[in-house]
C-alpha beads as a LAMMPS data file, in Angstrom:
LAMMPS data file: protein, C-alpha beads

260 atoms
259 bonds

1 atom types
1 bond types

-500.0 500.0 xlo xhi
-500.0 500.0 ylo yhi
-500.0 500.0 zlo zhi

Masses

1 110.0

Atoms # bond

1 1 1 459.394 -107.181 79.433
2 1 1 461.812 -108.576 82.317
3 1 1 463.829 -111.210 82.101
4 1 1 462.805 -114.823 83.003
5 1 1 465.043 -117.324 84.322
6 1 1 464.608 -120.723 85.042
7 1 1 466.916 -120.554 88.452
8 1 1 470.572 -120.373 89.224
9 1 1 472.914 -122.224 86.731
10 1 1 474.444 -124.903 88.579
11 1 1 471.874 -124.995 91.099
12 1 1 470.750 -128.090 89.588
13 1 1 467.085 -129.797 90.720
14 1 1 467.572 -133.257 90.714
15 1 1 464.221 -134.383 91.677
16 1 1 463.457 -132.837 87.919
17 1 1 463.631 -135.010 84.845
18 1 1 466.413 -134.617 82.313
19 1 1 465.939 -133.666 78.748
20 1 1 468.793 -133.758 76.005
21 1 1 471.300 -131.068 76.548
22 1 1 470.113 -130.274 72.736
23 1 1 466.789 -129.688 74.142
24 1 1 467.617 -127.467 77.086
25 1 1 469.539 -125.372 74.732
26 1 1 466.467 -124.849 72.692
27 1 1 464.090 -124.943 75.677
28 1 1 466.323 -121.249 76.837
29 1 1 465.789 -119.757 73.421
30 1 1 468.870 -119.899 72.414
31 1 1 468.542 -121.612 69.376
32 1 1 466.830 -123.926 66.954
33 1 1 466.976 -127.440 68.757
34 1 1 468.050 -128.772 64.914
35 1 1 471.331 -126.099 65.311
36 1 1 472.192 -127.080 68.914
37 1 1 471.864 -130.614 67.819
38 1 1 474.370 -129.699 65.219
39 1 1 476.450 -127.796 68.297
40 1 1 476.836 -130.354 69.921
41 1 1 478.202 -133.131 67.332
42 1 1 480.620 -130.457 66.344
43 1 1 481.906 -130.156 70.170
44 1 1 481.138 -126.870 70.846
45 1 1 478.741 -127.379 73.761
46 1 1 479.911 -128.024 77.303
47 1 1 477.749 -129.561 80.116
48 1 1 478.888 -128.943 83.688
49 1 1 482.362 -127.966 82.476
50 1 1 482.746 -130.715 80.002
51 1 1 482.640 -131.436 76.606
52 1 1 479.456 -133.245 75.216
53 1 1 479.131 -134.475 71.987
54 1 1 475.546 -136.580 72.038
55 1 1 473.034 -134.226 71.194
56 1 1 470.950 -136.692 73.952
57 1 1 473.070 -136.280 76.681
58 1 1 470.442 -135.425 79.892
59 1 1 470.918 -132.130 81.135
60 1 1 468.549 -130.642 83.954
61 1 1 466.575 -127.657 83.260
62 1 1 469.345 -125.465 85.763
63 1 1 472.242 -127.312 84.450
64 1 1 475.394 -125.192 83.480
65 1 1 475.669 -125.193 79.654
66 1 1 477.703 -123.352 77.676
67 1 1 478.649 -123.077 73.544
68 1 1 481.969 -122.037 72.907
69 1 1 482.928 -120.993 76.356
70 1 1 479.898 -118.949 76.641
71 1 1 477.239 -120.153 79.092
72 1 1 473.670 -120.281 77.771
73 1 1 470.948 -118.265 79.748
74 1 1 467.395 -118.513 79.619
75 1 1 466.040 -115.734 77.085
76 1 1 463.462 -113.421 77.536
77 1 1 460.595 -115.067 76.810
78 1 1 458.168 -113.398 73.536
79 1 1 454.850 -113.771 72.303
80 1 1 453.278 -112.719 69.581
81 1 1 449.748 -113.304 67.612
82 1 1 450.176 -112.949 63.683
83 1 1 447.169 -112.702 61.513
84 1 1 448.441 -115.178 58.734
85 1 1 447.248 -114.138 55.173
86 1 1 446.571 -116.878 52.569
87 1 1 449.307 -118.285 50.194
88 1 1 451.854 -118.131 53.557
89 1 1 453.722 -121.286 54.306
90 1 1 453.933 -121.862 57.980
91 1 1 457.732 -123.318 58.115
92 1 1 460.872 -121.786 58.656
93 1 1 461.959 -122.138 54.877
94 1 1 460.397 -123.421 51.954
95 1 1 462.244 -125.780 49.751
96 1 1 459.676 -124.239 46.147
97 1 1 461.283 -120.514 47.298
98 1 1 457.539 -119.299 48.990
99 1 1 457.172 -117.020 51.277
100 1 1 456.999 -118.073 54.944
101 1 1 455.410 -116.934 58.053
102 1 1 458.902 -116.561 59.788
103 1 1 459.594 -114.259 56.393
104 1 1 456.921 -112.040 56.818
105 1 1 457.499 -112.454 61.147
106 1 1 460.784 -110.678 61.008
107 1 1 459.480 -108.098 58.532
108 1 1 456.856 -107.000 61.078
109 1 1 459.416 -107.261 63.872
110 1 1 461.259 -105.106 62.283
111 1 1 458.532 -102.726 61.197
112 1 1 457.515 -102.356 65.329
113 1 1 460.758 -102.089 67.047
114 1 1 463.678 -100.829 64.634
115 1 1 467.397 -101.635 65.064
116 1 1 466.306 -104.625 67.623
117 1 1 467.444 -108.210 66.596
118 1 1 464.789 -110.452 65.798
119 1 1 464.036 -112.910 68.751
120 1 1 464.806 -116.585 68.058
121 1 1 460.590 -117.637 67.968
122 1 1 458.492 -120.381 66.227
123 1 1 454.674 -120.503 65.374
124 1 1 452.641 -122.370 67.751
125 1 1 451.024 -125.197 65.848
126 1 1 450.468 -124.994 61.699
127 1 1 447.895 -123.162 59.420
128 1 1 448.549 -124.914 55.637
129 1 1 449.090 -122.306 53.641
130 1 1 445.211 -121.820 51.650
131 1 1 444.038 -120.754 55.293
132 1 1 445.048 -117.887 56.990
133 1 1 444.028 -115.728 60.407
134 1 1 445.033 -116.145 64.263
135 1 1 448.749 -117.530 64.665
136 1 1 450.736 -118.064 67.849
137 1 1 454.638 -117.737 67.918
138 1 1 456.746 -117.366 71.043
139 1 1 460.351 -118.859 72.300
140 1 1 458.867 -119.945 75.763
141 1 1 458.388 -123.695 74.825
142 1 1 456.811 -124.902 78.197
143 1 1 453.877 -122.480 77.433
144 1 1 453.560 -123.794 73.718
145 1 1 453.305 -127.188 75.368
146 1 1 450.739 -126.888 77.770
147 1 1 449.049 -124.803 74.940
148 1 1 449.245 -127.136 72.110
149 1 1 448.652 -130.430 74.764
150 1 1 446.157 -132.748 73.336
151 1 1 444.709 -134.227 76.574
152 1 1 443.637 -130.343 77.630
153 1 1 440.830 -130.525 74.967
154 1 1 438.581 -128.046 76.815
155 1 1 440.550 -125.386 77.152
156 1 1 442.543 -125.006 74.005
157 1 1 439.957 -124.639 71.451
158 1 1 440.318 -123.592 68.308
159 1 1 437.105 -121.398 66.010
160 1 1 437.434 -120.881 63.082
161 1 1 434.893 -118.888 60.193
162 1 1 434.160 -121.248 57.148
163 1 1 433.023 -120.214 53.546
164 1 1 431.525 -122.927 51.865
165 1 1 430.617 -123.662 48.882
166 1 1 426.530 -125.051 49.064
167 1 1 424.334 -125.070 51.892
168 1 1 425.432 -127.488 54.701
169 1 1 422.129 -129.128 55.912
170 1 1 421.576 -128.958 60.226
171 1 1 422.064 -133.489 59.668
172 1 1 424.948 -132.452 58.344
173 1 1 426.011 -130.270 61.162
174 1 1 425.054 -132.541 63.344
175 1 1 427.180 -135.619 61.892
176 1 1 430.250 -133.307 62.333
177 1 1 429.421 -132.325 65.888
178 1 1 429.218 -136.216 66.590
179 1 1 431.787 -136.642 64.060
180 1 1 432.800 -139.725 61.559
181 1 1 435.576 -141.721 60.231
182 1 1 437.384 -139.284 57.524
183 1 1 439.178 -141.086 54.612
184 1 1 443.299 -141.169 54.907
185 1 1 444.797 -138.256 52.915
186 1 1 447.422 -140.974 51.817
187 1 1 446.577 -144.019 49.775
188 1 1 447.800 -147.240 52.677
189 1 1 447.211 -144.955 55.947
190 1 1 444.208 -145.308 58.029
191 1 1 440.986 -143.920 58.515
192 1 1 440.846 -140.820 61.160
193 1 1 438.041 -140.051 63.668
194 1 1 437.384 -136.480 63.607
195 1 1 434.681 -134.323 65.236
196 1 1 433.810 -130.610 65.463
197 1 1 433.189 -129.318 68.992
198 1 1 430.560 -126.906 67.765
199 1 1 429.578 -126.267 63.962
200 1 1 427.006 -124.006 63.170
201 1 1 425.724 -121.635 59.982
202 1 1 426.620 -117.837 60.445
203 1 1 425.272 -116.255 57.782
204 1 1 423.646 -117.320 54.189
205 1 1 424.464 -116.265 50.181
206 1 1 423.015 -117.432 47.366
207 1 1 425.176 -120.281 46.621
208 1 1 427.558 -120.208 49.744
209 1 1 427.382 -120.060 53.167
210 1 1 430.016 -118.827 56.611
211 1 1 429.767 -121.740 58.815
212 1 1 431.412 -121.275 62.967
213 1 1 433.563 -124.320 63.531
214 1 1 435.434 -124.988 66.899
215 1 1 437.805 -127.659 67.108
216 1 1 439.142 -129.400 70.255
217 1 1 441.680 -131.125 68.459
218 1 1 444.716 -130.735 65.934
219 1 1 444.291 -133.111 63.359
220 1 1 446.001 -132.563 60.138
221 1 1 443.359 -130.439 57.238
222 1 1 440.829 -131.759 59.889
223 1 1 437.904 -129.416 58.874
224 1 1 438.730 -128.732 55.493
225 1 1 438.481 -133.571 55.436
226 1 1 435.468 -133.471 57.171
227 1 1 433.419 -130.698 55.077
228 1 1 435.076 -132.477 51.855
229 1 1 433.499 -135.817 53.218
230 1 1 430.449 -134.595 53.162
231 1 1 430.260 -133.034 49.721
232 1 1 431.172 -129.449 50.536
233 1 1 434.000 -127.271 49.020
234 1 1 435.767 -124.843 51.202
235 1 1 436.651 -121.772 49.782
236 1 1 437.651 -119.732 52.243
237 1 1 438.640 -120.484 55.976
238 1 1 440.139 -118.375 58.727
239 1 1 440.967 -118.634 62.562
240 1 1 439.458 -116.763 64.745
241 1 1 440.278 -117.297 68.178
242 1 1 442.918 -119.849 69.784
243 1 1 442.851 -120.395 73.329
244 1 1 441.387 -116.947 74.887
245 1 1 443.671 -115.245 71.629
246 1 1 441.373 -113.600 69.468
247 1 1 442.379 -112.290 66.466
248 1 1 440.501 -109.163 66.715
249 1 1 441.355 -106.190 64.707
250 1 1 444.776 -107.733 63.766
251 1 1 445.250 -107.018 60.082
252 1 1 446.314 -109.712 57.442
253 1 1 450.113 -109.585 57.678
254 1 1 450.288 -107.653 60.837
255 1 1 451.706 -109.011 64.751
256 1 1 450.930 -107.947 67.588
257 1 1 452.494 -108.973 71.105
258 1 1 450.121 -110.633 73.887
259 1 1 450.271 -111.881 77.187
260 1 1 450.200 -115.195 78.349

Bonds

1 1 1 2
2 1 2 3
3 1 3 4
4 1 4 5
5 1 5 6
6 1 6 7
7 1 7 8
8 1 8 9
9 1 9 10
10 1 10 11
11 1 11 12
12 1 12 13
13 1 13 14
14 1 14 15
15 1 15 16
16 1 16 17
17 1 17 18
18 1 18 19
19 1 19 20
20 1 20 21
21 1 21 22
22 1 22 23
23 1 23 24
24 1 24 25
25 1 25 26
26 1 26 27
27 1 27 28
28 1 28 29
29 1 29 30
30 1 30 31
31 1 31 32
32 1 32 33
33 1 33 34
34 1 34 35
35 1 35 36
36 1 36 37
37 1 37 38
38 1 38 39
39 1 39 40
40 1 40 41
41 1 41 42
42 1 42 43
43 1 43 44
44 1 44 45
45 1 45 46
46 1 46 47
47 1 47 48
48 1 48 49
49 1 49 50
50 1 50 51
51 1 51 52
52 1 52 53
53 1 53 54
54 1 54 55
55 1 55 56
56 1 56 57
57 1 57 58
58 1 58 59
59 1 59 60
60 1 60 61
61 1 61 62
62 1 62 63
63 1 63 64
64 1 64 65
65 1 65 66
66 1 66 67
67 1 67 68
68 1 68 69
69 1 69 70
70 1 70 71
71 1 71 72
72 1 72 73
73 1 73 74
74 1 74 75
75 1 75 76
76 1 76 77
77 1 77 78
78 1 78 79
79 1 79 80
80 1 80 81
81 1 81 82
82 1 82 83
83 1 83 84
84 1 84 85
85 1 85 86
86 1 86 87
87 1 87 88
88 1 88 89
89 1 89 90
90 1 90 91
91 1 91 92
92 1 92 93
93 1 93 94
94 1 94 95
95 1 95 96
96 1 96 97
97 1 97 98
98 1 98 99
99 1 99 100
100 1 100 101
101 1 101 102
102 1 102 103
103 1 103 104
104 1 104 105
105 1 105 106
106 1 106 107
107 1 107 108
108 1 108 109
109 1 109 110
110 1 110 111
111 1 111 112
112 1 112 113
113 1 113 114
114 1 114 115
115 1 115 116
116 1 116 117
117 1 117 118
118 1 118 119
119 1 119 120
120 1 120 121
121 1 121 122
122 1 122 123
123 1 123 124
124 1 124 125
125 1 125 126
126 1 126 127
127 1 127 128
128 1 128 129
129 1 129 130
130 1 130 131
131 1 131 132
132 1 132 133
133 1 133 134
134 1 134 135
135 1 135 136
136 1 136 137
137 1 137 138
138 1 138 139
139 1 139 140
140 1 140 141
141 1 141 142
142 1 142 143
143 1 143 144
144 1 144 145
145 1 145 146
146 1 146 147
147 1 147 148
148 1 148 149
149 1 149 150
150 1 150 151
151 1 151 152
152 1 152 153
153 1 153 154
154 1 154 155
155 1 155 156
156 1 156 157
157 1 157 158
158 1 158 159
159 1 159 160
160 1 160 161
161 1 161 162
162 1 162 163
163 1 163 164
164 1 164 165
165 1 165 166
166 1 166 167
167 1 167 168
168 1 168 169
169 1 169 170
170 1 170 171
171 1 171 172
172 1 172 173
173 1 173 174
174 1 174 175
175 1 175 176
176 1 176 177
177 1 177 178
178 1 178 179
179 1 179 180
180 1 180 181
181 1 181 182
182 1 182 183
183 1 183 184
184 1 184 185
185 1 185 186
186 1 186 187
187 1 187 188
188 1 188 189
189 1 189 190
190 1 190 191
191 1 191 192
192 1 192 193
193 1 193 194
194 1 194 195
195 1 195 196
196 1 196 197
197 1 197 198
198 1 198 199
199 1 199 200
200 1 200 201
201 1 201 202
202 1 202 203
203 1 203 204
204 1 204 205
205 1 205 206
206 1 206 207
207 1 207 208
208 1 208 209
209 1 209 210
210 1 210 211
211 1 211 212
212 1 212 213
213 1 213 214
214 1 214 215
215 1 215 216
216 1 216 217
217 1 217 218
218 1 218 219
219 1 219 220
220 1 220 221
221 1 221 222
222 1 222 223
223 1 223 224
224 1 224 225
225 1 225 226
226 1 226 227
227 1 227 228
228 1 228 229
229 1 229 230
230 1 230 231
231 1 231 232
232 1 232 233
233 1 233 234
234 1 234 235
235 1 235 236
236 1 236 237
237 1 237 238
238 1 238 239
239 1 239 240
240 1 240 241
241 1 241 242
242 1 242 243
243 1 243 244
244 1 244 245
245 1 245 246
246 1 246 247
247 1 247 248
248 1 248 249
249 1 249 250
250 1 250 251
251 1 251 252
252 1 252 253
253 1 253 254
254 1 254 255
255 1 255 256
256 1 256 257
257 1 257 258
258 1 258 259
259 1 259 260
């Protein structure tokens, strides 16, 4: 994959706006934006030649950075589609000692391209760890943005397959399609508005049922609220497609690299 840049350093566009020079560090890949925070309190990051030590300073996309005399470059960019399994934490560590997707990330790395270091990446949104299927990680955070932006609700939607406990009635289909006020998950917070794009039965059992659901929004447990609202138990609930990703023939525990 060639290397992307994001123009000459020093070459500065001043008609962009400025971000934190913490930011920009993490915006080029080159690390966590908590760890260049941490850079630049301990002095280690120059902007334009000098010393910075305000994690907030504003730095331009094309401003000359450097950590420890080194300048920082824009990294090649990744992305990647993981097919989460269940009982995998989506953070970078886990303070109870489970397993997490960036865990099981650089074990598949590893297992595709041998002896290469592991790319500094991050998952694309969240998938709480009883669901599992389609996730996103890459390092190119203006894509994740415009991916993950809520005003774009068209485009970015989210399906997802939906075992159920019961038989969800078509009223009750219908209620989440023109959706309802869902009960706070915290005792003091307010109610939340949620609504399905699309929900619709896929196929029937005895006592359970796969329901389609596609989401235009990002709301926290939002289907697994809504279902419980009305009565239903969800036992089983996987991703399917984000965006024009699909998870395909992606294995549970497997990544795969994609184009954006």
């Amino acid at each position: 994959m060639p290397r992307q840049h994001q123009g000459i350093p020093g070459q500065v566009n001043r008609d962009a706006k400025p971000h934190g020079v913490a930011r920009v560090i993490s915006k080029r890949g080159f690390c966590s934006r908590s760890i260049a925070e941490n850079l630049v309190r301990e002095g280690r990051v120059s902007l334009r030649g000098k010393i910075v030590r305000d994690p907030d300073t504003p730095a331009y996309e094309n401003d000359e950075i450097a950590v420890d005399g080194t300048p920082v470059e824009a990294a090649q960019k990744f992305y990647f589609a993981m097919n989460k399994p269940r009982g995998i934490v989506t953070t970078a560590s886990d303070e109870k000692g489970r397993k997490t997707v960036m865990d099981l990330f650089r074990e598949q790395y590893a297992r595709l391209f041998p002896g290469k270091h592991v790319p500094h990446i991050s998952p694309m949104g969240r998938l709480d760890a009883a669901s599992e299927g389609l996730l996103l990680f890459t390092n190119d955070t203006q894509w994740a943005d415009a991916l993950l932006d809520p005003r774009d609700q068209k485009a970015h939607i989210k399906i997802y397959r939906v075992q159920v406990a019961g038989h969800p009635t078509n009223a009750d289909l219908a209620k989440m399609e023109k959706g309802f006020n869902v009960p706070p998950r915290v005792f003091g917070e307010s109610e939340e508005f949620m609504h399905a794009q699309r929900a619709a039965i896929v196929s029937v059992g005895e006592k359970n049922c796969w329901l389609e659901i596609t989401l235009s929004e990002g709301k926290n447990r939002e289907i697994r609220r809504m279902l419980a609202h009305l009565g239903y138990e969800v036992m089983q609930l996987v991703r399917i497609q984000f965006d024009k990703y699909t998870l395909s023939d992606l294995k549970p525990g497997e990544i795969r690299e994609i184009q954006p």
